[in-house]
ROKOL-330956 format. One record per atom (N, C-alpha, C, O): residue in one letter; y, x, z; residue number from 1. Coordinates in nm, 4 decimals. Last residue first. Layout:
BEGIN
SITE  type        py        px        pz  seq
SITE     A         Y         X         Z  NUM
...
This chain:
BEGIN
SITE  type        py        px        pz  seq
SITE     X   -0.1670    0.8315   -2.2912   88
SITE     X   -0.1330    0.7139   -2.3137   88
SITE     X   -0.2658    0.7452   -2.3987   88
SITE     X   -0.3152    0.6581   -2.4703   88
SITE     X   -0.1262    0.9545   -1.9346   87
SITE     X   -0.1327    0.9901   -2.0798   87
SITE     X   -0.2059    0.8700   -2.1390   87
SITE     X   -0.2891    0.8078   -2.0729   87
SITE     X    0.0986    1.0290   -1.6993   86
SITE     X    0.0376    1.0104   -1.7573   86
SITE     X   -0.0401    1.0047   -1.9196   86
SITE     X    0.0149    1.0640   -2.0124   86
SITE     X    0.3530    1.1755   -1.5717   85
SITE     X    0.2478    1.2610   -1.6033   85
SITE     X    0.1059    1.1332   -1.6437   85
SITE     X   -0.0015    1.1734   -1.5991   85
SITE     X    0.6158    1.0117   -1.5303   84
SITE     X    0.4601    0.9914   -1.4424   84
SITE     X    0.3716    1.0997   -1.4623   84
SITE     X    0.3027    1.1263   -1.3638   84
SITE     X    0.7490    1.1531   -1.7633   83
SITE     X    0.7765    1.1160   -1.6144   83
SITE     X    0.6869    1.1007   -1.4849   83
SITE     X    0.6895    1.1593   -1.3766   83
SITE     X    0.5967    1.0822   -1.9712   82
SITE     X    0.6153    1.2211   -1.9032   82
SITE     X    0.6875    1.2364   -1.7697   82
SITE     X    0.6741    1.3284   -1.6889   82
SITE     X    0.5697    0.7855   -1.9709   81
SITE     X    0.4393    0.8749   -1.9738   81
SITE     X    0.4812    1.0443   -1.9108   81
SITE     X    0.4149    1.1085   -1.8292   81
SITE     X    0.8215    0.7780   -1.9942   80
SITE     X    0.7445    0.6870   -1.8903   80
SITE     X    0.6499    0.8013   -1.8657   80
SITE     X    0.6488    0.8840   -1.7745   80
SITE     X    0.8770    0.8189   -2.3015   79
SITE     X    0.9621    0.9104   -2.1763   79
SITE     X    0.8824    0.8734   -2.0163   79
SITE     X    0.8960    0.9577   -1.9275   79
SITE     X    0.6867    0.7053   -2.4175   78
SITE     X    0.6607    0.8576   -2.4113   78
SITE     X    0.7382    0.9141   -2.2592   78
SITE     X    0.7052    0.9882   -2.1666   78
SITE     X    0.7754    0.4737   -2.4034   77
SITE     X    0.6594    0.4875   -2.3614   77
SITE     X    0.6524    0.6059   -2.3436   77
SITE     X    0.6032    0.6346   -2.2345   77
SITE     X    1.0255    0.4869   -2.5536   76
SITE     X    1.0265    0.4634   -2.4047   76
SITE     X    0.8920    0.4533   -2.3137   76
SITE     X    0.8899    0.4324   -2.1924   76
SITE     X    0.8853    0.5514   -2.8343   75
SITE     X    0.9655    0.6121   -2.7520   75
SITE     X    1.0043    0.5870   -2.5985   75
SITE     X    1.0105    0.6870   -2.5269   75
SITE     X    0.7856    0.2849   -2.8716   74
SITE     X    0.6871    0.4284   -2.8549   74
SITE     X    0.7694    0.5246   -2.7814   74
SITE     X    0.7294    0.5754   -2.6766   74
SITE     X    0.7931    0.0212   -2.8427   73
SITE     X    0.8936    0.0765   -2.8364   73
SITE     X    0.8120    0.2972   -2.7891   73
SITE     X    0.8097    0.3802   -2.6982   73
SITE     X    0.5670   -0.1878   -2.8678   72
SITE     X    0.7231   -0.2579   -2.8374   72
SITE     X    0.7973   -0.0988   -2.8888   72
SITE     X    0.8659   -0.1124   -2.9902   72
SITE     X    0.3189   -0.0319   -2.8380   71
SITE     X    0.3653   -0.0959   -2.9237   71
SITE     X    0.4755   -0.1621   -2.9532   71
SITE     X    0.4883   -0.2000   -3.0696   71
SITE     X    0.4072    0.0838   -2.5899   70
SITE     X    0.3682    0.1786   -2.6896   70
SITE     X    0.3885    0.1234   -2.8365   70
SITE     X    0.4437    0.1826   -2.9292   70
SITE     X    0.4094   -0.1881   -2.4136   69
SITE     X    0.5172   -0.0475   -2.4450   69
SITE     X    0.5077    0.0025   -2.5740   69
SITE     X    0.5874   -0.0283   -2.6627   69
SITE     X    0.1069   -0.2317   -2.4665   68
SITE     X    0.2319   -0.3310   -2.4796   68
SITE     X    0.3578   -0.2390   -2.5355   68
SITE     X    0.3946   -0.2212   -2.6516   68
SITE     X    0.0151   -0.0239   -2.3482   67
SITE     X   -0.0286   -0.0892   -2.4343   67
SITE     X    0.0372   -0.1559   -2.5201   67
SITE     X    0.0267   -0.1406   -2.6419   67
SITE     X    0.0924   -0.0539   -2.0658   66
SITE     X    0.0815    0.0832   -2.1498   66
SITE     X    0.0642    0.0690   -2.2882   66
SITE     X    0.1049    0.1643   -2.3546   66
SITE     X   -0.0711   -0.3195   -1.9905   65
SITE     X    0.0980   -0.2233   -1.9879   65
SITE     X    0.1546   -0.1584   -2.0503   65
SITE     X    0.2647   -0.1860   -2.0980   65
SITE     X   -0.2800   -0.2552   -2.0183   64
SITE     X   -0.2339   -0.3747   -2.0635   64
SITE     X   -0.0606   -0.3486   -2.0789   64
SITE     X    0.0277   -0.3622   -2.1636   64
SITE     X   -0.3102   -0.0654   -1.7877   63
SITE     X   -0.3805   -0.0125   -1.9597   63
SITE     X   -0.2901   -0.1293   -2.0540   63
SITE     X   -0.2353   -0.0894   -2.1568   63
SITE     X   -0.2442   -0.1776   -1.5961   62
SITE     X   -0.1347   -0.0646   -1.6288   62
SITE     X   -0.1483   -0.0333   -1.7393   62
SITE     X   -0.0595    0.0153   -1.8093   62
SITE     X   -0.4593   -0.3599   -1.5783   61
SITE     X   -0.3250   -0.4418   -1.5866   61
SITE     X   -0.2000   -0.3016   -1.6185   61
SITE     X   -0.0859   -0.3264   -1.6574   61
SITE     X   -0.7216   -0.1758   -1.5254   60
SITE     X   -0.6719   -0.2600   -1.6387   60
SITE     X   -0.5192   -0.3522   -1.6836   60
SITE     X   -0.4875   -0.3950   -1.7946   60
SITE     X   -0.6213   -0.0728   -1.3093   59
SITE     X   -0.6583    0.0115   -1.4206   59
SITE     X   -0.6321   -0.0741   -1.5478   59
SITE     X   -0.5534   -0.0545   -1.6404   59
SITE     X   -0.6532   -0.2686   -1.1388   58
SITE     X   -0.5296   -0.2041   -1.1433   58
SITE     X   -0.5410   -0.1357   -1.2969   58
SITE     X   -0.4587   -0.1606   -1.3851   58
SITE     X   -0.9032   -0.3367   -1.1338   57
SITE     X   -0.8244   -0.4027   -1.2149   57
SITE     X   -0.6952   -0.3730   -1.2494   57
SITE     X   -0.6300   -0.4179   -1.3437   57
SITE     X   -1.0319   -0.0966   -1.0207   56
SITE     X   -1.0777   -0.1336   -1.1880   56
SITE     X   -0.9662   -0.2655   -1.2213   56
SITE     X   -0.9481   -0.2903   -1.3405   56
SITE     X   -0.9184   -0.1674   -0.7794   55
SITE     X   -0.8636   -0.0467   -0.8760   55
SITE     X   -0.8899   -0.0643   -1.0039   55
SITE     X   -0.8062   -0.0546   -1.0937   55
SITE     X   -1.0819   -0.3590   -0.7326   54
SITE     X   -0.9134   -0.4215   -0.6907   54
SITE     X   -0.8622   -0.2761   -0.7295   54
SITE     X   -0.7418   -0.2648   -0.7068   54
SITE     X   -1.3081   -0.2869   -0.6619   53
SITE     X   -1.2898   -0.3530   -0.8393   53
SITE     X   -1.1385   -0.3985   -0.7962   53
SITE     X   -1.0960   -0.4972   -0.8563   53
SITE     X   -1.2873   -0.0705   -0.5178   52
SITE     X   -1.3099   -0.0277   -0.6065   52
SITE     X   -1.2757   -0.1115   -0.7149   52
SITE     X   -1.2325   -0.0731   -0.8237   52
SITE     X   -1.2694   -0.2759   -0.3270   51
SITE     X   -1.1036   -0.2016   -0.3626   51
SITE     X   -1.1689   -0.1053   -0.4563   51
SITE     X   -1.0796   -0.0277   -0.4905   51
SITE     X   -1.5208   -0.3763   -0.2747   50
SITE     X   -1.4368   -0.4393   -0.2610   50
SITE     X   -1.2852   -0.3690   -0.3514   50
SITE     X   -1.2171   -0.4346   -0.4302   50
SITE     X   -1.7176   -0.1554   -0.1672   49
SITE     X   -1.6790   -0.2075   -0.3318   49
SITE     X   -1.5625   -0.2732   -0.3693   49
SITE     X   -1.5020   -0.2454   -0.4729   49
SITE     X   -1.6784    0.1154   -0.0552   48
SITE     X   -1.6058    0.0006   -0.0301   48
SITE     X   -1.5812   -0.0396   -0.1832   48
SITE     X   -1.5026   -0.0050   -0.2714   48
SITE     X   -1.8293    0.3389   -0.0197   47
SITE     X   -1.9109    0.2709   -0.0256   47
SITE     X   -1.7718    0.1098    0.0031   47
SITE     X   -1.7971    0.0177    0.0807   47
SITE     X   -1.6716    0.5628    0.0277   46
SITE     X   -1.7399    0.5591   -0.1226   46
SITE     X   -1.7780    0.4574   -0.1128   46
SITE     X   -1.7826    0.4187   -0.2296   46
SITE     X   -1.4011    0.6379    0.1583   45
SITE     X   -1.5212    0.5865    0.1458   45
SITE     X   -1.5612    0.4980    0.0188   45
SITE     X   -1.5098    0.4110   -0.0515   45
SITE     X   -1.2658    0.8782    0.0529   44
SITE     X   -1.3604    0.8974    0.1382   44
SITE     X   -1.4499    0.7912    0.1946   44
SITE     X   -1.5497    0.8183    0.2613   44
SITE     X   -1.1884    0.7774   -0.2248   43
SITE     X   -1.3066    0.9349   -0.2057   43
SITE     X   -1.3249    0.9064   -0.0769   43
SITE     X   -1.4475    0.9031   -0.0655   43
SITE     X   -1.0833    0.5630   -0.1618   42
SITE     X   -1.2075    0.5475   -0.2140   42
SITE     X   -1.2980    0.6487   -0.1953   42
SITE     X   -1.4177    0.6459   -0.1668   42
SITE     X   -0.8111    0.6706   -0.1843   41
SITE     X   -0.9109    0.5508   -0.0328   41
SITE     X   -1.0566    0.5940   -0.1010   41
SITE     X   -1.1206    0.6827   -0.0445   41
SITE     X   -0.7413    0.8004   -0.3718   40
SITE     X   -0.7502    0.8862   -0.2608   40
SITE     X   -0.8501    0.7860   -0.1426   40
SITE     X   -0.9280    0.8204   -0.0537   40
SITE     X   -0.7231    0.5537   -0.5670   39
SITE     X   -0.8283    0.6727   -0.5517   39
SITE     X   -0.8719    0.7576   -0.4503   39
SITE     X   -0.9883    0.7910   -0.4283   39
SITE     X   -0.4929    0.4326   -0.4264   38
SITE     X   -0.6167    0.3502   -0.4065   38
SITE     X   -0.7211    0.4425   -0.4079   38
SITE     X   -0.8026    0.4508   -0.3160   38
SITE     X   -0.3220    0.5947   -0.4729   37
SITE     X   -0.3425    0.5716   -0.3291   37
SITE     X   -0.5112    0.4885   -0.3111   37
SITE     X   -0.5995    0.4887   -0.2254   37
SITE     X   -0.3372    0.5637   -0.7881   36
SITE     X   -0.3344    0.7188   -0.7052   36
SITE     X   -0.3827    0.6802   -0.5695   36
SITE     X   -0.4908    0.7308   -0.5390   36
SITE     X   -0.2697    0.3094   -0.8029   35
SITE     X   -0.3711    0.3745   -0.8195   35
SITE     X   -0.4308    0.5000   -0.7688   35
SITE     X   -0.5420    0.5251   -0.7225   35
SITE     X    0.0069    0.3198   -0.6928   34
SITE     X   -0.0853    0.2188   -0.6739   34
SITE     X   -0.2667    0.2924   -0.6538   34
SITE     X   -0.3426    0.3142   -0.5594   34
SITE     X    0.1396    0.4250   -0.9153   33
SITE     X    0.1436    0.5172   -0.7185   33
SITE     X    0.0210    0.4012   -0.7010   33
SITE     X   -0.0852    0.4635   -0.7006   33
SITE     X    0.0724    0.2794   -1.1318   32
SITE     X    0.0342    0.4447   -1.1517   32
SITE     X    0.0393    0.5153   -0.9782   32
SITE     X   -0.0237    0.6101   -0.9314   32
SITE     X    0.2027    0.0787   -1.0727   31
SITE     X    0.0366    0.0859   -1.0874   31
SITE     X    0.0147    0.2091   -1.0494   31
SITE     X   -0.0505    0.2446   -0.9512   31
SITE     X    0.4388    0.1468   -1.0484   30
SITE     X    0.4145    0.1079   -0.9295   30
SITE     X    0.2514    0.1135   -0.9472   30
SITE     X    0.1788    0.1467   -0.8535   30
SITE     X    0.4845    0.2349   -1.3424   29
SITE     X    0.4925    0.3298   -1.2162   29
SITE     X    0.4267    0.3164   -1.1146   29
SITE     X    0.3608    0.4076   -1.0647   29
SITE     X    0.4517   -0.0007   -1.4894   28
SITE     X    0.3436    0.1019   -1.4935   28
SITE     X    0.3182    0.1992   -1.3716   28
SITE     X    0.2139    0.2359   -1.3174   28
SITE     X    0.6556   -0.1833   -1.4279   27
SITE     X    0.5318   -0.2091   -1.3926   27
SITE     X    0.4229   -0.0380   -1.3706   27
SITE     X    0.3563    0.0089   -1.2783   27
SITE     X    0.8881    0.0198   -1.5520   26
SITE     X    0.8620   -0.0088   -1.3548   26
SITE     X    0.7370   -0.0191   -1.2951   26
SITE     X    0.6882    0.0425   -1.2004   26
SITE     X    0.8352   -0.0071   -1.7689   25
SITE     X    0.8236    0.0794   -1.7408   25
SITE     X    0.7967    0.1097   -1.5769   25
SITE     X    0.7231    0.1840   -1.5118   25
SITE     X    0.8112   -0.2893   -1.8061   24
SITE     X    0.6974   -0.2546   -1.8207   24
SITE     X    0.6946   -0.1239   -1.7639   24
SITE     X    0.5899   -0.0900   -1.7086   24
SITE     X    1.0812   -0.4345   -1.5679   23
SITE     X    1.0432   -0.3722   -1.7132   23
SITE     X    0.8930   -0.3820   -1.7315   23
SITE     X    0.8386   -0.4781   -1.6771   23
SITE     X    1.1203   -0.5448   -1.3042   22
SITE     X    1.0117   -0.6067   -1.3579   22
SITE     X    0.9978   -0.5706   -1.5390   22
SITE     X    0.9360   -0.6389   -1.6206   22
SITE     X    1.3658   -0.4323   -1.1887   21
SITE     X    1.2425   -0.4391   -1.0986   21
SITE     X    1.1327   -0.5212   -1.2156   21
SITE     X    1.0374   -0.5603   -1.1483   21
SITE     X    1.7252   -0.2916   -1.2691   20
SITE     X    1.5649   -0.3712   -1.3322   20
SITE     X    1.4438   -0.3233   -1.1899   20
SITE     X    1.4409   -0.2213   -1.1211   20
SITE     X    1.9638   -0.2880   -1.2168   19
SITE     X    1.9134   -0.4039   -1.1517   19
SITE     X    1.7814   -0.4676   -1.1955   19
SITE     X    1.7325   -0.5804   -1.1875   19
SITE     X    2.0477   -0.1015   -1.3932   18
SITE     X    2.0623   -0.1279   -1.2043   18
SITE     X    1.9584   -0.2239   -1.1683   18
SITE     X    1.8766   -0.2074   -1.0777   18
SITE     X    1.7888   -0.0072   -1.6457   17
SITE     X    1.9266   -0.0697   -1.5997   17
SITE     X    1.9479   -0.0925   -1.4252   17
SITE     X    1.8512   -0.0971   -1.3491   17
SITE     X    1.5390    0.0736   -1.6336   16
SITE     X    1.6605    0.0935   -1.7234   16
SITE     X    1.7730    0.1000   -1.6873   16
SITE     X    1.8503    0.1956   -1.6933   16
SITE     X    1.3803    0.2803   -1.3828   15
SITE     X    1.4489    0.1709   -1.4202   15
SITE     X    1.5466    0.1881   -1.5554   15
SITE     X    1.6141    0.2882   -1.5795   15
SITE     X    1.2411    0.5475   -1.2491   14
SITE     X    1.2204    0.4998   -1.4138   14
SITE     X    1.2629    0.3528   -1.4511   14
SITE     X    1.1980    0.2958   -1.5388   14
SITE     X    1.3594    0.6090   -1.0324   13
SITE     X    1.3251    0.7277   -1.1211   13
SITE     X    1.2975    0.6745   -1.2269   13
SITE     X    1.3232    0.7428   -1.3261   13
SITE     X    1.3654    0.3764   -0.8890   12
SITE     X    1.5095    0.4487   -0.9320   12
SITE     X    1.4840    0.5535   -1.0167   12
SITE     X    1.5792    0.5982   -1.0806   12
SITE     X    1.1076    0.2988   -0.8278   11
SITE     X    1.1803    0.2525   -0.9203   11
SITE     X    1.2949    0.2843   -1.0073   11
SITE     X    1.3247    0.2533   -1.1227   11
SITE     X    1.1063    0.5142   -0.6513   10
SITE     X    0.9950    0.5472   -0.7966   10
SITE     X    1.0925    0.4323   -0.8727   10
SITE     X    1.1533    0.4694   -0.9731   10
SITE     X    1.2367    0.4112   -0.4401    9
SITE     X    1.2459    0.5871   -0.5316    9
SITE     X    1.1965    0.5754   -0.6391    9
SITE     X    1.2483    0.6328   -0.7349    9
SITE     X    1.1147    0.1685   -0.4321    8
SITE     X    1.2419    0.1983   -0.4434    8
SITE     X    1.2655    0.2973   -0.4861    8
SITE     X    1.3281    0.2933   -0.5921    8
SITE     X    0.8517    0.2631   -0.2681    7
SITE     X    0.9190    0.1970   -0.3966    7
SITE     X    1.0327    0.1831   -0.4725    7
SITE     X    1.0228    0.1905   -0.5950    7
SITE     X    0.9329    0.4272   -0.0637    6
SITE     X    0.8214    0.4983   -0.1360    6
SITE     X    0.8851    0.3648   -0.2928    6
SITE     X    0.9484    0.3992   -0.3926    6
SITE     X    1.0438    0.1933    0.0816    5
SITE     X    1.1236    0.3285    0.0553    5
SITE     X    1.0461    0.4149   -0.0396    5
SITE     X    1.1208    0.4876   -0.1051    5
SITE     X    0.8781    0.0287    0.1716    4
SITE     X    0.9417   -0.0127    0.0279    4
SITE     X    1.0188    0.1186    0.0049    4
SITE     X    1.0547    0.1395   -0.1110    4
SITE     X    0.5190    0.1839    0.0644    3
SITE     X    0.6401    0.1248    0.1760    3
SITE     X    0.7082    0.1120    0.0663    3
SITE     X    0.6837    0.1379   -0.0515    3
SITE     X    0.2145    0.0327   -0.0877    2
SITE     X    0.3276    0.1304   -0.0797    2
SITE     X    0.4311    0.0728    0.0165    2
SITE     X    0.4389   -0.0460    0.0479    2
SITE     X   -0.1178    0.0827    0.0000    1
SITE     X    0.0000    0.0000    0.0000    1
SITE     X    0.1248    0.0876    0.0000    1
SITE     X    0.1399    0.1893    0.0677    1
């Protein structure tokens, strides 16, 4: 779970405009800390299926994301992608 101070930074690092909270680029971020935190739960316990498929869906709603972008506007996908260090 993220605090909102942990959110808020990340938002401010990849918002368009003042007052964006719901771009695609935002979406992706918050997946992308999302995920990360969720992975780190998981390595140590392996055996919690439960938030394994509440990651497999994360996975899928940032892929859906990512997806979208890339096709809307390749360029603001790229800048996202190097920002986060992800890869499309």
């Amino acid at each position: 779970m993220l605090k909102k101070k942990q959110k808020e930074t990340l938002i401010k690092k990849v918002r368009i405009h003042e007052t964006d909270t719901g771009s695609p680029e935002v979406q992706i971020a918050l997946l992308t800390k999302k995920i990360d935190a969720l992975a780190e739960h998981l390595k140590e316990n392996k055996k919690d299926n439960h938030s394994r498929k509440g990651l497999l869906q994360m996975v899928a709603d940032r892929r859906s994301h990512t997806k979208y972008l890339k096709k809307k506007d390749a360029a603001r996908f790229e800048g996202v992608a190097k920002k986060l260090g992800i890869k499309g």
